[in-house]
FIGULO-605877 format. One record per residue (C-alpha): residue in one letter; x, y, z; residue number from 0; chain. Coordinates in nm, 4 decimals. Example, Ala and Ser with C-alpha at 12.3 -4.5 7.8 and 13.67 -1.06 7.14 Angstrom:
<pts>
+----+----------+----------+----------+-----+----+
! aa !       c1 !       c2 !       c3 !   i ! ch !
+----+----------+----------+----------+-----+----+
!  A !   1.2300 !  -0.4500 !   0.7800 !   0 !  A !
!  S !   1.3670 !  -0.1060 !   0.7140 !   1 !  A !
+----+----------+----------+----------+-----+----+
</pts>
This chain:
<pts>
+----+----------+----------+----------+-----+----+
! aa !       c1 !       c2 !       c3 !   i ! ch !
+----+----------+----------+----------+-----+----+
!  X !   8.3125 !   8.2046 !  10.1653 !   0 !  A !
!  X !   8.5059 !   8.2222 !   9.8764 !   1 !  A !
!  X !   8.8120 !   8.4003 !   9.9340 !   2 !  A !
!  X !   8.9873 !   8.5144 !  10.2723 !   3 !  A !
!  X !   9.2792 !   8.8202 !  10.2749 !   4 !  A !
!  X !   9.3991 !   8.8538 !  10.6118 !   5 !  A !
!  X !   9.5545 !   9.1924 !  10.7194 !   6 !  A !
!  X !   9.8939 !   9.2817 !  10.5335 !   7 !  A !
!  X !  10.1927 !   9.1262 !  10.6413 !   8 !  A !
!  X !  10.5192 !   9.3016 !  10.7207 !   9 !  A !
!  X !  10.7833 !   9.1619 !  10.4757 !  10 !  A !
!  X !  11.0601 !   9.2890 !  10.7807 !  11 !  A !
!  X !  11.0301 !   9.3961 !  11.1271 !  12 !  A !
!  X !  11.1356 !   9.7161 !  11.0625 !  13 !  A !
!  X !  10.8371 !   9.7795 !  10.8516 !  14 !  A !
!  X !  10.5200 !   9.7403 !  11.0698 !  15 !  A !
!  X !  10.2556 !   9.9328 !  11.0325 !  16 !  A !
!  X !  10.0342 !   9.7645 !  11.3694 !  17 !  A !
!  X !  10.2188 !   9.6489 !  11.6345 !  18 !  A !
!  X !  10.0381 !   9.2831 !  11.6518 !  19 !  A !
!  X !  10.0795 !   9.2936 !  11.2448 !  20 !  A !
!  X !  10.1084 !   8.9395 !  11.0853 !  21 !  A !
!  X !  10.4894 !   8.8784 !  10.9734 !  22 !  A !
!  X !  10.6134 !   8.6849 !  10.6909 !  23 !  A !
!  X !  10.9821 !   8.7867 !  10.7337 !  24 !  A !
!  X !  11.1496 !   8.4778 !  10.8022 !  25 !  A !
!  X !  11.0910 !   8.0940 !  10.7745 !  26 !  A !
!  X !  10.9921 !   8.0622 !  11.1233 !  27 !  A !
!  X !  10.6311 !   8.2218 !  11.0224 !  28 !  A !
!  X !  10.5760 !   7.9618 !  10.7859 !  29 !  A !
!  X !  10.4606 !   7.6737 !  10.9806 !  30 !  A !
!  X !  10.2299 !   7.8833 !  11.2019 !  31 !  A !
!  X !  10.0725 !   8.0366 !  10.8989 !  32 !  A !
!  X !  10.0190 !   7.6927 !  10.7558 !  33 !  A !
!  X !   9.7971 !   7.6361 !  11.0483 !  34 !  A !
!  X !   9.6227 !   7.9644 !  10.9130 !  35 !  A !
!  X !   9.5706 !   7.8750 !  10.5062 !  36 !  A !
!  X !   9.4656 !   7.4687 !  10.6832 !  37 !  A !
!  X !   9.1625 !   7.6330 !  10.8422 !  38 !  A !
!  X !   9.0811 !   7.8257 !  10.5706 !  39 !  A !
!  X !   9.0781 !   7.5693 !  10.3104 !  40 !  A !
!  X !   8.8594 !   7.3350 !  10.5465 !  41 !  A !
!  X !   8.5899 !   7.5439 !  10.4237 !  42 !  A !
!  X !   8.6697 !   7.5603 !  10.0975 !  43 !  A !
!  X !   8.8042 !   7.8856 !  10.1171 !  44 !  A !
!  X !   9.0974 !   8.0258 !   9.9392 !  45 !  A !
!  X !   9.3564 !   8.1932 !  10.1241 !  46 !  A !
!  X !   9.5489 !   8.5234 !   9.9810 !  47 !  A !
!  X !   9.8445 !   8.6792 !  10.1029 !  48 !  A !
!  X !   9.8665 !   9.0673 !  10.0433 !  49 !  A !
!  X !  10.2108 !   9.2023 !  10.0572 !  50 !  A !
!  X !  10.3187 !   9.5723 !  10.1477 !  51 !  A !
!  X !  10.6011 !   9.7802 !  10.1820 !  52 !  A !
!  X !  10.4709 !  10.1154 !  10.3416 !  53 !  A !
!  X !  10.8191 !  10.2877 !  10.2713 !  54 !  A !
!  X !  10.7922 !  10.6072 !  10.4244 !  55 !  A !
!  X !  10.4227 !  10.5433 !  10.5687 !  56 !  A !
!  X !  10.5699 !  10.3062 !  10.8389 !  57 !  A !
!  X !  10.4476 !  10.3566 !  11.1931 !  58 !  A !
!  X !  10.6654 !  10.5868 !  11.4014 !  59 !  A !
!  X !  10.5932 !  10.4899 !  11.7035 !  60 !  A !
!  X !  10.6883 !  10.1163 !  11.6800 !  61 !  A !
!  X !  11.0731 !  10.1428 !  11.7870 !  62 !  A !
!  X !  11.2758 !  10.0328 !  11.5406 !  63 !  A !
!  X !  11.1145 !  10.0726 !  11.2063 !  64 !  A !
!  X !  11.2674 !  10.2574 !  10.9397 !  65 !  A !
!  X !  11.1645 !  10.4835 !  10.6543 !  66 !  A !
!  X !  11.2596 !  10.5128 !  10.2682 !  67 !  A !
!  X !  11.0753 !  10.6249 !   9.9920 !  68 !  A !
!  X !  11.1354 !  10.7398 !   9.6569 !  69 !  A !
!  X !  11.1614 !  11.0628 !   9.8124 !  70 !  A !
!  X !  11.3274 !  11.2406 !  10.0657 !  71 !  A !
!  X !  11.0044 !  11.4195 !  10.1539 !  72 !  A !
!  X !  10.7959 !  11.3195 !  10.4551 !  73 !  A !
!  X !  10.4145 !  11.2825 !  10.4235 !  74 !  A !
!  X !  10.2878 !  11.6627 !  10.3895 !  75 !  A !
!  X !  10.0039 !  11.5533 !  10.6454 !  76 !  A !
!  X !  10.2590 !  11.4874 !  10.9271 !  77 !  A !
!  X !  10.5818 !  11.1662 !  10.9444 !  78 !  A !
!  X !  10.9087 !  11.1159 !  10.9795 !  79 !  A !
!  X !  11.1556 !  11.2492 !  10.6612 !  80 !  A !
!  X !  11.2721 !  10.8776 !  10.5392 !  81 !  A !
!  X !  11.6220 !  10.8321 !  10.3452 !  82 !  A !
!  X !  11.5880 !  10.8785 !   9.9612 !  83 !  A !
!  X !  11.6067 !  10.4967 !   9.8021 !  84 !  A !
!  X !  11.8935 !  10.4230 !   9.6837 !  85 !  A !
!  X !  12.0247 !  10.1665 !   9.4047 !  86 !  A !
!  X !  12.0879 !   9.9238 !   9.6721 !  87 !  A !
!  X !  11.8162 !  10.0337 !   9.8515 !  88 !  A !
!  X !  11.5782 !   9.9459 !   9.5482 !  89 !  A !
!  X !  11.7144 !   9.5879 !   9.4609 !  90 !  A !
!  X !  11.6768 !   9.5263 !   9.8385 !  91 !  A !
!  X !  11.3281 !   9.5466 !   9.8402 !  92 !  A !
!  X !  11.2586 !   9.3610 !   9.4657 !  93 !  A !
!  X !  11.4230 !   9.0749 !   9.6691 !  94 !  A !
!  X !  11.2455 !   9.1389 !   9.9968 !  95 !  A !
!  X !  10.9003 !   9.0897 !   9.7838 !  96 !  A !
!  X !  11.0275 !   8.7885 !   9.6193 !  97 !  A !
!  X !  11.1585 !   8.6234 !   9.9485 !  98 !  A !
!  X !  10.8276 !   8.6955 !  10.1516 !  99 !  A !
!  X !  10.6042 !   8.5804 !   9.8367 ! 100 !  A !
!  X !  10.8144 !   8.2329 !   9.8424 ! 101 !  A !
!  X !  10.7242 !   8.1983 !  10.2029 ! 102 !  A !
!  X !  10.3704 !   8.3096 !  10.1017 ! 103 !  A !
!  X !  10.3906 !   8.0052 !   9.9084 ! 104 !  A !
!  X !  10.5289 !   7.7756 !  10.1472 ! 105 !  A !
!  X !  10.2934 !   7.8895 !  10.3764 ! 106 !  A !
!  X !   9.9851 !   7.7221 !  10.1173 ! 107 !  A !
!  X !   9.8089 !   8.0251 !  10.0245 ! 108 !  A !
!  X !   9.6307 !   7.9990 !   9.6783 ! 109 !  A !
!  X !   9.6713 !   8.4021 !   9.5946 ! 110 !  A !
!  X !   9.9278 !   8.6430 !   9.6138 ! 111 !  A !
!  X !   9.8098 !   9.0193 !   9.6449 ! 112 !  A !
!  X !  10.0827 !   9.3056 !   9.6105 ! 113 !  A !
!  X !  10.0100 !   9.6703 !   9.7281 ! 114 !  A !
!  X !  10.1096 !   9.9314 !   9.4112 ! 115 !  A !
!  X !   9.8553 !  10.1722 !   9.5979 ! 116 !  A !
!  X !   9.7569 !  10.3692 !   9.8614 ! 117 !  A !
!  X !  10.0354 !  10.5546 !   9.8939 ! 118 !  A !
!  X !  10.2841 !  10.3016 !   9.9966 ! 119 !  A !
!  X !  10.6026 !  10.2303 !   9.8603 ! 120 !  A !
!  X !  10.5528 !  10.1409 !   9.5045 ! 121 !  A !
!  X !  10.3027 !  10.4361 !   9.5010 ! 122 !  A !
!  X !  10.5427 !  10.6862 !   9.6141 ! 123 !  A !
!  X !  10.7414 !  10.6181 !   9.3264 ! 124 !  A !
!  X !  10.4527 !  10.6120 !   9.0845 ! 125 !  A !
!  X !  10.2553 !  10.9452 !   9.1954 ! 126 !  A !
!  X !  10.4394 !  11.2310 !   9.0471 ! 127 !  A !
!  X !  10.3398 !  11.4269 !   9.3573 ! 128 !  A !
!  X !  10.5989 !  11.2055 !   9.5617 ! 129 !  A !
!  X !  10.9111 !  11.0895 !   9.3109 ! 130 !  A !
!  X !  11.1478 !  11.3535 !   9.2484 ! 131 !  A !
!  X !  11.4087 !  11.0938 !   9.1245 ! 132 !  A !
!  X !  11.5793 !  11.2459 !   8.8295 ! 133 !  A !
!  X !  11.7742 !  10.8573 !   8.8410 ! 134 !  A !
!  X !  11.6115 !  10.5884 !   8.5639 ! 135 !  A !
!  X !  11.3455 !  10.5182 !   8.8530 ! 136 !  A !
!  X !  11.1976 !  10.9134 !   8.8190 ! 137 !  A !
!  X !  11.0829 !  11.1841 !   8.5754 ! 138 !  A !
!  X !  10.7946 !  11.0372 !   8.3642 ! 139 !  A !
!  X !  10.5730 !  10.7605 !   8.3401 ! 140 !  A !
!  X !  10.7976 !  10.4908 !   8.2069 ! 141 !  A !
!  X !  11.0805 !  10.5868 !   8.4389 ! 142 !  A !
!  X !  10.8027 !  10.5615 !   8.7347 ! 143 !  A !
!  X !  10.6585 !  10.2114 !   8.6466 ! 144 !  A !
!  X !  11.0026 !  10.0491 !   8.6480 ! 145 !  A !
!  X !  11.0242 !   9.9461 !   8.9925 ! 146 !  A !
!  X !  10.6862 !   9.8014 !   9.0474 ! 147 !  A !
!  X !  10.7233 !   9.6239 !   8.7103 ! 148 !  A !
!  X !  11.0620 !   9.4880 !   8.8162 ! 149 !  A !
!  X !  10.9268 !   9.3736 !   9.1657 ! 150 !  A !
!  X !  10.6502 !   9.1734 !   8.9623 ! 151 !  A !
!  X !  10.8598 !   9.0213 !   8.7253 ! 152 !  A !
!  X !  11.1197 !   8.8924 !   9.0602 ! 153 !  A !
!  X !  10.7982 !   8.7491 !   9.1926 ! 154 !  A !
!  X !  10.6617 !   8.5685 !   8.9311 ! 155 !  A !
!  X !  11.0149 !   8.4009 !   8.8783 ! 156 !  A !
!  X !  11.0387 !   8.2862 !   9.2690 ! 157 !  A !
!  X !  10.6770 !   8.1540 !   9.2773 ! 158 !  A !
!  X !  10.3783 !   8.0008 !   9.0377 ! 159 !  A !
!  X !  10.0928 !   8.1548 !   9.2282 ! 160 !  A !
!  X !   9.8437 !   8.4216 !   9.0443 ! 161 !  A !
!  X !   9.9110 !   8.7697 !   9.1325 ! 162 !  A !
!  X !   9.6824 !   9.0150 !   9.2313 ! 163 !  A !
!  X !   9.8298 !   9.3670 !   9.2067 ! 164 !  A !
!  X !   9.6099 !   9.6499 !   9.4037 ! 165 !  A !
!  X !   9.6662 !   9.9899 !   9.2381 ! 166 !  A !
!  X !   9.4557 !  10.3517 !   9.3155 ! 167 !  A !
!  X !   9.3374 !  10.4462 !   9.0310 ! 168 !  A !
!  X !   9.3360 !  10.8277 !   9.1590 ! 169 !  A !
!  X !   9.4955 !  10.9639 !   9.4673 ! 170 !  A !
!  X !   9.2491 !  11.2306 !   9.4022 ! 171 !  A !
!  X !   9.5410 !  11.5153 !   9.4742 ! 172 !  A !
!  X !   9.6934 !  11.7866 !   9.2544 ! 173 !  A !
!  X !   9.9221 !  11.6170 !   9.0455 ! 174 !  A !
!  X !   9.8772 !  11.3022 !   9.2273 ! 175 !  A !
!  X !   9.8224 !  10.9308 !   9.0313 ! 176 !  A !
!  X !   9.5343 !  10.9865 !   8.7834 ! 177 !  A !
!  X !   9.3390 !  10.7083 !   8.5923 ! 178 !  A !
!  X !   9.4657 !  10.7687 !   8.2666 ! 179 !  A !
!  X !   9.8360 !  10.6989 !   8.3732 ! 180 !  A !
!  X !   9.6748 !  10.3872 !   8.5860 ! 181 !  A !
!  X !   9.4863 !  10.2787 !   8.2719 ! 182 !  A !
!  X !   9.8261 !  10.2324 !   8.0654 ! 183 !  A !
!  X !   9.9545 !  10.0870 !   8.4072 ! 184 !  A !
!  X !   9.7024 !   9.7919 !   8.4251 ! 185 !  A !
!  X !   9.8437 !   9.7314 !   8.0527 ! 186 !  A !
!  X !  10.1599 !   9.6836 !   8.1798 ! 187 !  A !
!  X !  10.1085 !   9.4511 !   8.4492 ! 188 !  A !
!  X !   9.8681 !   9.2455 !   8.2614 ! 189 !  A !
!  X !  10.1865 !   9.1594 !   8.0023 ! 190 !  A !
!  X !  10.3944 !   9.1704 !   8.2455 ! 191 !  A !
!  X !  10.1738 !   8.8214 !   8.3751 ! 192 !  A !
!  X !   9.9273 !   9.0532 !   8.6643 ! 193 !  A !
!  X !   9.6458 !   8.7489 !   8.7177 ! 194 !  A !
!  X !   9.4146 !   9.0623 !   8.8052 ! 195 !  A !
!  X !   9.3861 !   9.4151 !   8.8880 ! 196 !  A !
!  X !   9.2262 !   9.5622 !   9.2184 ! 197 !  A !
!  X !   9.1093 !   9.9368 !   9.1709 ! 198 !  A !
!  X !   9.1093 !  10.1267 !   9.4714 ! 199 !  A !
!  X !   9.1455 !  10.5338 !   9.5482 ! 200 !  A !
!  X !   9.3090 !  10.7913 !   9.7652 ! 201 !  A !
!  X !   9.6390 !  10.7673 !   9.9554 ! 202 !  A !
!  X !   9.7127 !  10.6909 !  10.3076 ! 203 !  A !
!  X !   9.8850 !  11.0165 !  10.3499 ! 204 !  A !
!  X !   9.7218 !  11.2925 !  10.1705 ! 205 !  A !
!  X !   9.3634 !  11.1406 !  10.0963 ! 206 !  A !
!  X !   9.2738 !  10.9386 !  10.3549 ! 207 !  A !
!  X !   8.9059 !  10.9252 !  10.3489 ! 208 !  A !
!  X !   8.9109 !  10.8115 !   9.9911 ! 209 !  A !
!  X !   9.1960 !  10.5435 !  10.1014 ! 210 !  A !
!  X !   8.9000 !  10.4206 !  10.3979 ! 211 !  A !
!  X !   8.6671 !  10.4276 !  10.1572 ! 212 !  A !
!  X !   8.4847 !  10.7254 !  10.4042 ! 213 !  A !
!  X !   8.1019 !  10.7110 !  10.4012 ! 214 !  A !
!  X !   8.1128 !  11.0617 !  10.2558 ! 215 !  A !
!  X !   8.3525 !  10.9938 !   9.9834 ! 216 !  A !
!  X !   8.0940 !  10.9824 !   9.6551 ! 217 !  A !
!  X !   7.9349 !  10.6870 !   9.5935 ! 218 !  A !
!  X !   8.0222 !  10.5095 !   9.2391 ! 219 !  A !
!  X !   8.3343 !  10.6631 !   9.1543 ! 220 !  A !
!  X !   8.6027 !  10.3809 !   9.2162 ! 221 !  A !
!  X !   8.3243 !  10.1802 !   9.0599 ! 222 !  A !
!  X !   8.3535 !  10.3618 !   8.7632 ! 223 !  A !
!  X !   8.7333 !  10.3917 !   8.7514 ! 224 !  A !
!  X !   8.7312 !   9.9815 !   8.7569 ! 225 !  A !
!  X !   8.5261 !   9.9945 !   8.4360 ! 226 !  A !
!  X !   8.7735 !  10.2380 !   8.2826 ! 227 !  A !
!  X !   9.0739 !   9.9991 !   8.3884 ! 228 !  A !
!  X !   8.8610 !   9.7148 !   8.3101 ! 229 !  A !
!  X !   8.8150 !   9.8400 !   7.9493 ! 230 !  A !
!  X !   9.1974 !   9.8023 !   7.8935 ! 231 !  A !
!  X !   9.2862 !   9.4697 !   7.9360 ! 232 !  A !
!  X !   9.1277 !   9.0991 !   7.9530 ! 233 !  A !
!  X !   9.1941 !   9.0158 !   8.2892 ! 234 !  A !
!  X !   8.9742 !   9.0356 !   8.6374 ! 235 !  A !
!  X !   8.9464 !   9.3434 !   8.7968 ! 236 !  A !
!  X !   8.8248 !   9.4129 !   9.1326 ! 237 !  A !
!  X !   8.6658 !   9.6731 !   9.2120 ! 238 !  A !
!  X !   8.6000 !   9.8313 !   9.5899 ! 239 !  A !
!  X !   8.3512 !  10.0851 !   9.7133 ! 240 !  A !
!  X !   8.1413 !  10.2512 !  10.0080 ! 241 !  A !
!  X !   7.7284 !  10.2339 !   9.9489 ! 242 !  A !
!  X !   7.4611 !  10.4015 !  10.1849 ! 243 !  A !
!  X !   7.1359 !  10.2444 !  10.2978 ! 244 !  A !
!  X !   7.0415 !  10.2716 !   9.9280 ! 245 !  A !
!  X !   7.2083 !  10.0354 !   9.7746 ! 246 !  A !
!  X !   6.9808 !   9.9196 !   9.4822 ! 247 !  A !
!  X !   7.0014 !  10.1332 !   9.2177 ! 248 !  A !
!  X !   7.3983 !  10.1577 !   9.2536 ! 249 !  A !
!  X !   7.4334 !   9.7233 !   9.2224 ! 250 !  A !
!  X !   7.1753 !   9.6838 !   8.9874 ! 251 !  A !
!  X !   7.3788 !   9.9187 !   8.7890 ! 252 !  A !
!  X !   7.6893 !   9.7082 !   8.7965 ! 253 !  A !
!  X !   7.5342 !   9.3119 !   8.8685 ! 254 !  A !
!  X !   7.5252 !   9.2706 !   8.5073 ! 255 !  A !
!  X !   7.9249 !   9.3195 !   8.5172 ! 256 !  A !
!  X !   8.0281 !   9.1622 !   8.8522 ! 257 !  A !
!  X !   7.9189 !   8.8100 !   8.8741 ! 258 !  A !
!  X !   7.9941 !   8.8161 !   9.2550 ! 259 !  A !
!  X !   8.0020 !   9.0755 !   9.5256 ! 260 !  A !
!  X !   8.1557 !   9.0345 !   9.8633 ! 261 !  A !
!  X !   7.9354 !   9.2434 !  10.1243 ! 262 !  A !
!  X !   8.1060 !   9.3591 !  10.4437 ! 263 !  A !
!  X !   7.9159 !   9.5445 !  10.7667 ! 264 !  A !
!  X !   8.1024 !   9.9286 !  10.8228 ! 265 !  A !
!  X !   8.3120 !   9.7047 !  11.1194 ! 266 !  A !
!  X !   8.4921 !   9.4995 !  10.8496 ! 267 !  A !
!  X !   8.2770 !   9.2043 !  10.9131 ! 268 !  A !
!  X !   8.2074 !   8.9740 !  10.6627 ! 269 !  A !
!  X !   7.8303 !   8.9290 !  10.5905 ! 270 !  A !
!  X !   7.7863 !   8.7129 !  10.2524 ! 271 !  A !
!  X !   7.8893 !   8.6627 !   9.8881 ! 272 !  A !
!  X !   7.6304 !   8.7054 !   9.6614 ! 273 !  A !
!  X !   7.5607 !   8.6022 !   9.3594 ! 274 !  A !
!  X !   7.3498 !   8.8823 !   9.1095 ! 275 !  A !
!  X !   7.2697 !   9.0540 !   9.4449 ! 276 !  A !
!  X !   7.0430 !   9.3077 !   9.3348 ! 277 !  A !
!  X !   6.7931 !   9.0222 !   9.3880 ! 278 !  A !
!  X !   6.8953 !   8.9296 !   9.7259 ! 279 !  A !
!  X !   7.0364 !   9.1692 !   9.9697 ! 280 !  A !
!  X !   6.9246 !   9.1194 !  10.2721 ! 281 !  A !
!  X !   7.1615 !   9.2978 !  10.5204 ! 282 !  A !
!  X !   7.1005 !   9.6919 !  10.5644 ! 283 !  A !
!  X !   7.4201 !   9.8128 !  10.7444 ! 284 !  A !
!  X !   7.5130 !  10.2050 !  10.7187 ! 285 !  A !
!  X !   7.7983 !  10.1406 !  10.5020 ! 286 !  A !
!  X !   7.8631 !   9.8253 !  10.2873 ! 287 !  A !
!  X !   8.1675 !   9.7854 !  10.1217 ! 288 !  A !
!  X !   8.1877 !   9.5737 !   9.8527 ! 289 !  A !
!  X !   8.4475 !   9.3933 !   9.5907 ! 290 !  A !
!  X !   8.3245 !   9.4017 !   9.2347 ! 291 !  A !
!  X !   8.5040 !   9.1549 !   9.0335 ! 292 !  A !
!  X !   8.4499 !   9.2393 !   8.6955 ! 293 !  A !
+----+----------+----------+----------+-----+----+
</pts>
């Protein structure tokens, strides 16, 4: 297996979005999580660490999380109305990223993934749908990429691992994130020292099916946002989609652009990487997901 991401860790306790969530909040975490990246790399697999803040998409029933957002809005599909981010508020969390990706670090993973998607944090304050800011962090593109550029730039100073940042390339809602905008985005973060770019869709909040990758979403489309991104900049991107039983047509359409795919069962079970798998898939589940990288 080539690569392992294990499920997103908390970066505080007040921020969990399972309650049996991984943490990386403190140094204590570090030597069990060793234990974790040891096993992993005695089968010459690498180990990535994928970061989130879910800002006002915490959990409300774990007691004592807490909510903030760009916004003082709550999700329109139902949460609890978090505390508008503050000045403080922002520089807190630029230093909570840095501090969990140096235990990240510590910890021996090879990979660092940070969630700009999905309706988290750093999405909520780039879909114009959410950020109302009228501050320096609000009100237009450049004003909305600011924080997730600054949080990059404070974690490539504290560590010297590659950085995968995971953006949706459309929240597929009115006046939501749109490729275009996510295009110029990918830009960005590729100067700003990005190692690669994973395309997803949707938002945890108001698109959900798109953000599960639902069997019913349509077939090809975060595909083909990937190649738009992808036609940007020089760096990997990684791409993530839902297939039916029919799967040929739709990876012989891409194999010549993704030199590996990483098939997974509709459980989340891993079945294989493959290498130009139009020639060899072999597993028929009901839904496959599967990681492009391009």
């Amino acid at each position: 297996m080539g690569a392992v991401i294990p499920t997103p860790f908390y970066m505080n306790k007040g921020l969990r979005e399972l309650p049996a969530q991984m943490g990386i909040d403190n140094d204590e975490k570090i030597e069990g999580l060793k234990e974790l990246t040891g096993l992993l790399h005695k089968t010459d697999t690498k180990a990535i660490a994928h970061l989130n803040h879910p800002g006002r998409m915490v959990n409300p029933i774990i007691p004592g999380n807490y909510f903030i957002s760009a916004t003082d809005k709550p999700c329109e599909n139902g949460g609890t109305i978090p505390n508008r981010m503050t000045q403080k508020d922002i520089k807190a969390v630029i230093r909570l990223f840095s501090e969990s990706a140096v235990r990240v670090q510590k910890a021996g993973f090879d990979i660092l993934e940070l969630q700009f998607g999905h309706g988290y944090l750093v999405a909520q304050f780039l879909s114009p749908f959410v950020n109302d800011r009228e501050d320096e962090y609000g009100g237009g593109f450049e004003q909305s990429v600011r924080f997730p550029l600054e949080i990059l730039s404070a974690v490539k100073a504290a560590v010297n691992l590659p950085v995968i940042i995971r953006i949706s390339g459309d929240e597929m809602i009115p006046n939501g994130i749109i490729l275009p905008e996510m295009e110029e985005f990918a830009r960005l973060l590729e100067k700003a020292g990005a190692a690669a770019i994973h395309v997803s869709a949707g938002t945890v909040c108001s698109a959900p099916p798109w953000f599960f990758q639902h069997m019913f979403v349509p077939k090809g489309k975060s595909w083909a946002m990937a190649r738009q991104v992808k036609r940007r900049i020089k760096i990997p991107v990684i791409a993530v989609a839902v297939v039916g039983d029919s799967v040929n047509s739709e990876i012989s359409a891409t194999s010549g652009r993704a030199p590996y795919f990483l098939v997974f069962n509709e459980n989340g079970d891993f079945l294989k990487v493959l290498k130009n798998p139009a020639l060899s898939l072999e597993h028929r589940a009901s839904t496959v997901i599967i990681n492009l990288l391009l």
